[in-house]
C-alpha positions in Angstrom: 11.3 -16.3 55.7 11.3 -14.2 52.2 8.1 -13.4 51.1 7.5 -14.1 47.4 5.6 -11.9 45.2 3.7 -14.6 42.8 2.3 -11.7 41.3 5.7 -10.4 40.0 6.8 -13.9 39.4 4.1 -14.3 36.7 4.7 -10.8 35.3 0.5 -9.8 36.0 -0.8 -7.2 38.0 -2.1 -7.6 41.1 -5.7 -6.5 39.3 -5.2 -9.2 36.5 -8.1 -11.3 35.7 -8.0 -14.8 36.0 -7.7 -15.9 32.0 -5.2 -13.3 32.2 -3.1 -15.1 35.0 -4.0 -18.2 33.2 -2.5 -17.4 30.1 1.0 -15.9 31.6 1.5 -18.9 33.4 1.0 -21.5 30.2 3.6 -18.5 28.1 6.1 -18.7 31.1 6.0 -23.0 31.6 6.5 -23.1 27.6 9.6 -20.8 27.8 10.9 -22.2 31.1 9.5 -26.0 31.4 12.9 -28.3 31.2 11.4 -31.0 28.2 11.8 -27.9 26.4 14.0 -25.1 27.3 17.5 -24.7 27.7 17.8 -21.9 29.9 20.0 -22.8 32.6 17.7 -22.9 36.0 14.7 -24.0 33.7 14.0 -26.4 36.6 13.9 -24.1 39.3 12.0 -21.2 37.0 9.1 -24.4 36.7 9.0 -24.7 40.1 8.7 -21.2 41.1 6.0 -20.5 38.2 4.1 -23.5 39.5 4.4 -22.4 42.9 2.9 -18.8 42.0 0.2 -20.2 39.6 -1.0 -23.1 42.3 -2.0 -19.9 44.3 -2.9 -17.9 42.2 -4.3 -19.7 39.7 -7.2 -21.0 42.7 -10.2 -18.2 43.7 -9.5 -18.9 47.6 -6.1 -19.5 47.8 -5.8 -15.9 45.8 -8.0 -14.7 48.4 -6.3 -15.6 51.4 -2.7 -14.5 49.7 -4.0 -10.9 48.9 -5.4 -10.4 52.1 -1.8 -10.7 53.6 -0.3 -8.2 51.1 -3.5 -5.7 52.3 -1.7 -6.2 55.8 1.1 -6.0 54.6 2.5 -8.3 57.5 3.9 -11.8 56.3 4.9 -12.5 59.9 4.0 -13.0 63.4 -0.1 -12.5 62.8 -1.6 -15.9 63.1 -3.4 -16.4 59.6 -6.7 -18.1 58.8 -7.2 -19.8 55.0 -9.7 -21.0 53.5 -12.0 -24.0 53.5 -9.7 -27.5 52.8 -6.3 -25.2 52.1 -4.8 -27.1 55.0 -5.5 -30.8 53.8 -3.8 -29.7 50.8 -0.4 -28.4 52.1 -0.6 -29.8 55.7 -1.2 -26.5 57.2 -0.4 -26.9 61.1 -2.3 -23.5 62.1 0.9 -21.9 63.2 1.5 -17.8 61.9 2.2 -16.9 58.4 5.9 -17.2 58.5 4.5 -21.1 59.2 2.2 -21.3 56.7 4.7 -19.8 53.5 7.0 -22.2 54.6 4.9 -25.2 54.9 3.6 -23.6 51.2 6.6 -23.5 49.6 7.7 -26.8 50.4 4.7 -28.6 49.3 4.6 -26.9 46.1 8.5 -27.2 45.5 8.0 -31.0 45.8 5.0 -31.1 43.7 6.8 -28.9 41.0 10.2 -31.1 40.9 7.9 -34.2 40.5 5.9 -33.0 37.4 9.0 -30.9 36.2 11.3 -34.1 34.6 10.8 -35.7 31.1 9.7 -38.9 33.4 7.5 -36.7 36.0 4.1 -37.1 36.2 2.8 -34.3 37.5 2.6 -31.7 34.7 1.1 -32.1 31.0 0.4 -29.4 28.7 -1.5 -29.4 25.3 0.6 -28.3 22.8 0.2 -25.1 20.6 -1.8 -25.1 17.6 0.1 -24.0 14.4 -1.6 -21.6 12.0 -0.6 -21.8 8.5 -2.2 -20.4 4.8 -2.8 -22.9 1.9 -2.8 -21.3 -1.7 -5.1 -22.8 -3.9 -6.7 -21.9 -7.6 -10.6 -21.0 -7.6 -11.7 -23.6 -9.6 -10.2 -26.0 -7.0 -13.3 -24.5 -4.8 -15.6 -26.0 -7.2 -14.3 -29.0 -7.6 -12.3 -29.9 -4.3 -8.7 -30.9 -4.3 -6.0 -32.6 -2.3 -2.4 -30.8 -1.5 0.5 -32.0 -0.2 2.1 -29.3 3.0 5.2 -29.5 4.3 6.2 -27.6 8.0 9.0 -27.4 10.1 8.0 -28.6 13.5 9.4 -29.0 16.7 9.0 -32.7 17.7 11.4 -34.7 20.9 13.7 -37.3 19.2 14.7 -40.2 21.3 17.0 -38.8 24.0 14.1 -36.2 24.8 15.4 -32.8 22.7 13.6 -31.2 20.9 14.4 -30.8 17.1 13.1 -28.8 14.1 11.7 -31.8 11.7 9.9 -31.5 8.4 6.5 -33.1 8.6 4.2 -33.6 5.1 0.9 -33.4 5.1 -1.7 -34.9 2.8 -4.5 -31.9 3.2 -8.0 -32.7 1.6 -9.6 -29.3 0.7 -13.2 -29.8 -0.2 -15.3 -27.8 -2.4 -17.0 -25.1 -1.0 -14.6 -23.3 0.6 -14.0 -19.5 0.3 -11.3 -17.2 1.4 -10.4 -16.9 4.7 -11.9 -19.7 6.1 -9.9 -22.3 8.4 -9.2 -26.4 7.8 -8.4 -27.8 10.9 -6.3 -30.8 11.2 -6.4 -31.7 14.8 -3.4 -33.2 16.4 -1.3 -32.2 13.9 -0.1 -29.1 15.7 3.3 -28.4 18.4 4.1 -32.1 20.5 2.7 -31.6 23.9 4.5 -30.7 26.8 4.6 -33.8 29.7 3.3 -36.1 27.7 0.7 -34.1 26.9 -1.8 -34.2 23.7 -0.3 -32.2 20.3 -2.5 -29.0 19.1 -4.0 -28.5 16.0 -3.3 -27.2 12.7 -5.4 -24.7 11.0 -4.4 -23.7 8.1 -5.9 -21.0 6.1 -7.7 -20.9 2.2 -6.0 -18.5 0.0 -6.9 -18.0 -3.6 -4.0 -17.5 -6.0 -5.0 -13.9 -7.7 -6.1 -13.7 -11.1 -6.8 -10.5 -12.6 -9.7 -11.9 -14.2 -11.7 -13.1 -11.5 -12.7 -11.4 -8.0 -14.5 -13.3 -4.7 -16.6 -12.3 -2.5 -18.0 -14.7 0.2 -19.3 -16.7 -2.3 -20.1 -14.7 -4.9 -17.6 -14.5 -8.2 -17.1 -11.8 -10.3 -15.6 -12.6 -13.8 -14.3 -10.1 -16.9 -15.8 -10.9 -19.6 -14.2 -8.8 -22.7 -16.8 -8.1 -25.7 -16.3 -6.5 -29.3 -17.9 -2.8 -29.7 -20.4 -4.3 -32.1 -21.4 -7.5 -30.0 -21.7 -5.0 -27.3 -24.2 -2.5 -30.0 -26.1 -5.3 -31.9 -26.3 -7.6 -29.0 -24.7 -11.4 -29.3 -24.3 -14.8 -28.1 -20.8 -15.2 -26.6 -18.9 -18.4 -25.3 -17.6 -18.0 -21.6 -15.0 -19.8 -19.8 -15.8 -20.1 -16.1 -14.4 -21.6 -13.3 -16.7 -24.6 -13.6 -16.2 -25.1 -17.7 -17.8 -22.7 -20.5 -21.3 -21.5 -20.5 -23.0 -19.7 -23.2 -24.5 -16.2 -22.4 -26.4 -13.8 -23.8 -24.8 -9.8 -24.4 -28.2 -7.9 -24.7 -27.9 -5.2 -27.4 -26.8 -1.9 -25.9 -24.5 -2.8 -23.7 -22.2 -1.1 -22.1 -18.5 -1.6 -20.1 -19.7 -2.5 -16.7 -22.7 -4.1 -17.6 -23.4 -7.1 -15.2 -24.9 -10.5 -16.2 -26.0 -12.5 -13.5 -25.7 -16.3 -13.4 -27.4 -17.3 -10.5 -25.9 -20.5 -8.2 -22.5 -20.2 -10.4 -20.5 -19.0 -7.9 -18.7 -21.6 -5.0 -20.7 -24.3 -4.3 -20.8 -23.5 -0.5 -24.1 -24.7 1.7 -26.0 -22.1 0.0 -23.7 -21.2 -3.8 -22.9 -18.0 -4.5 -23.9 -16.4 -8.0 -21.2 -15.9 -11.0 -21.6 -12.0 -12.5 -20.3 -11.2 -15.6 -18.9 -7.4 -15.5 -18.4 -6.9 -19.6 -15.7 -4.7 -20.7 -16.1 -3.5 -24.5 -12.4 -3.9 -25.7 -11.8 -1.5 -29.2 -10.0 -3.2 -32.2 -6.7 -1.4 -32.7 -6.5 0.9 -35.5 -2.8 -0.2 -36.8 -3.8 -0.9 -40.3 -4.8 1.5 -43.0 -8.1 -0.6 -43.6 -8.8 -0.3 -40.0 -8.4 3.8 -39.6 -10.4 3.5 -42.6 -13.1 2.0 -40.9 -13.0 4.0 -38.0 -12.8 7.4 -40.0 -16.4 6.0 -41.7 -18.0 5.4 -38.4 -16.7 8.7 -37.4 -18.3 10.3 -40.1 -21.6 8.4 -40.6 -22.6 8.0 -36.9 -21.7 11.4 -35.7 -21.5 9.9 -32.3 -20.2 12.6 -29.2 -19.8 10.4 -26.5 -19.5 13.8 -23.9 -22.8 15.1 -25.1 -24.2 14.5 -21.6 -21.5 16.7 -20.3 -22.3 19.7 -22.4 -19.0 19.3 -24.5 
């Protein structure tokens, strides 16, 4: 009898951990298993992965399987498995050649039963989708509902599988930040077998505005001021994301000066604070009353803004 390398049939090394094994298997029975595929030996592809992952895929079984490679005779030797591998694939106690045989032909029925759309010995979850959702900041504060559309694969009556539009009625509530995941569950790929559907997660996106920047929690807001309500200090009307508050610009300021409104920021378990970076913006000179004005500043105040420099 031909000895099969399960090893090579699952494309894993002979070292490979089992999560790795694991996870070659479920990738090989989605590209191969025939309620999906349309390869032309999909069936017998199932069966073979099956047949490799039923012994691999079990700690004793594994065992007992590399043991004969470290031989490296797969004939004649009489062979002795594990605890309660025999009750499982009627093994008589003959040699190896025996014992593959009897193998294969327990796990070739087990693998044509569960292979069909109608078979009930194989199920697999299906995959979760992963998606981004854009949404504006203020929706963060206040929550919001949007409406997602995907292309899914889903069976239709006969048992193909077809690319269908599914839309989604997503409920995003306040709080949330970038980055962070919604899950909808069941809402992911169709299972495989009758198997459950995976999830979707989609991901929170905020639409960019230059006048705004997020972190965690934490918003940072521009907030332009006139030179003089920058100098003589003012009281300024702010739009925010969560409506207009009014602040105070303390006399002196600066460009880059940072007011802090504390608990402003996203309403998350514990809100983030809103900071207020001011940017003094200069009146354009582009009328003559204007350089006017600017030439008697010049002249009166005498200022040198690169005096700390030395210049």
């Amino acid at each position: 009898m031909e000895y099969k390398d399960y090893y090579k049939i699952l494309g894993v090394e002979k070292n490979a951990s089992a999560e790795d094994i694991k996870k070659a298997y479920r990738k090989l029975v989605r590209k191969y298993h025939p309620d999906v595929s349309k390869h032309k030996d999909a069936d017998e592809k199932t069966k073979e992965i099956n047949e490799a992952y039923g012994v691999l895929g079990d700690v004793e079984k594994r065992a007992a399987y590399d043991e004969l490679g470290r031989r490296g005779q797969y004939t004649g030797e009489g062979f002795r498995p594990p605890p309660d591998w025999g009750a499982q694939y009627d093994y008589s106690g003959a040699g190896a050649d025996d014992f593959f045989a009897d193998l294969f032909a327990q796990m070739g029925r087990r693998g044509r039963a569960g292979a069909g759309p109608g078979g009930a010995g194989f199920q697999m979850r299906g995959e979760d989708i992963h998606a981004a959702i854009t949404i504006e900041l203020r929706d963060a504060y206040t929550g919001t509902t949007r409406m997602v559309s995907l292309r899914v694969p889903a069976h239709d009556q006969q048992g193909r599988v077809t690319m269908q539009e599914k839309t989604l009625s997503v409920n995003i509530p306040k709080g949330v930040t970038p980055g962070q995941q919604l899950r909808l569950a069941g809402q992911g790929q169709p299972g495989i077998g009758g198997g459950p559907q995976g999830d979707l997660y989609l991901e929170i996106q905020f639409k960019e505005d230059p006048r705004y920047r997020v972190e965690g929690t934490d918003v940072y807001e521009t907030v332009p001021v006139a030179p003089w309500e920058a100098a003589l200090g003012a009281r300024i009307s702010v739009p925010t994301p969560s409506g207009t508050v009014e602040v105070s610009v303390p006399s002196g300021s600066q460009s880059g000066r940072k007011l802090r409104l504390k608990g402003r920021g996203i309403p998350a378990v514990q809100a983030g604070d809103l900071y207020l970076m001011l940017e003094v913006v200069l009146p354009p000179a582009d009328t003559p009353r204007a350089k006017e004005l600017y030439e008697q500043l010049a002249r009166e105040l005498n200022f040198n803004p690169r005096e700390r420099m030395g210049a």
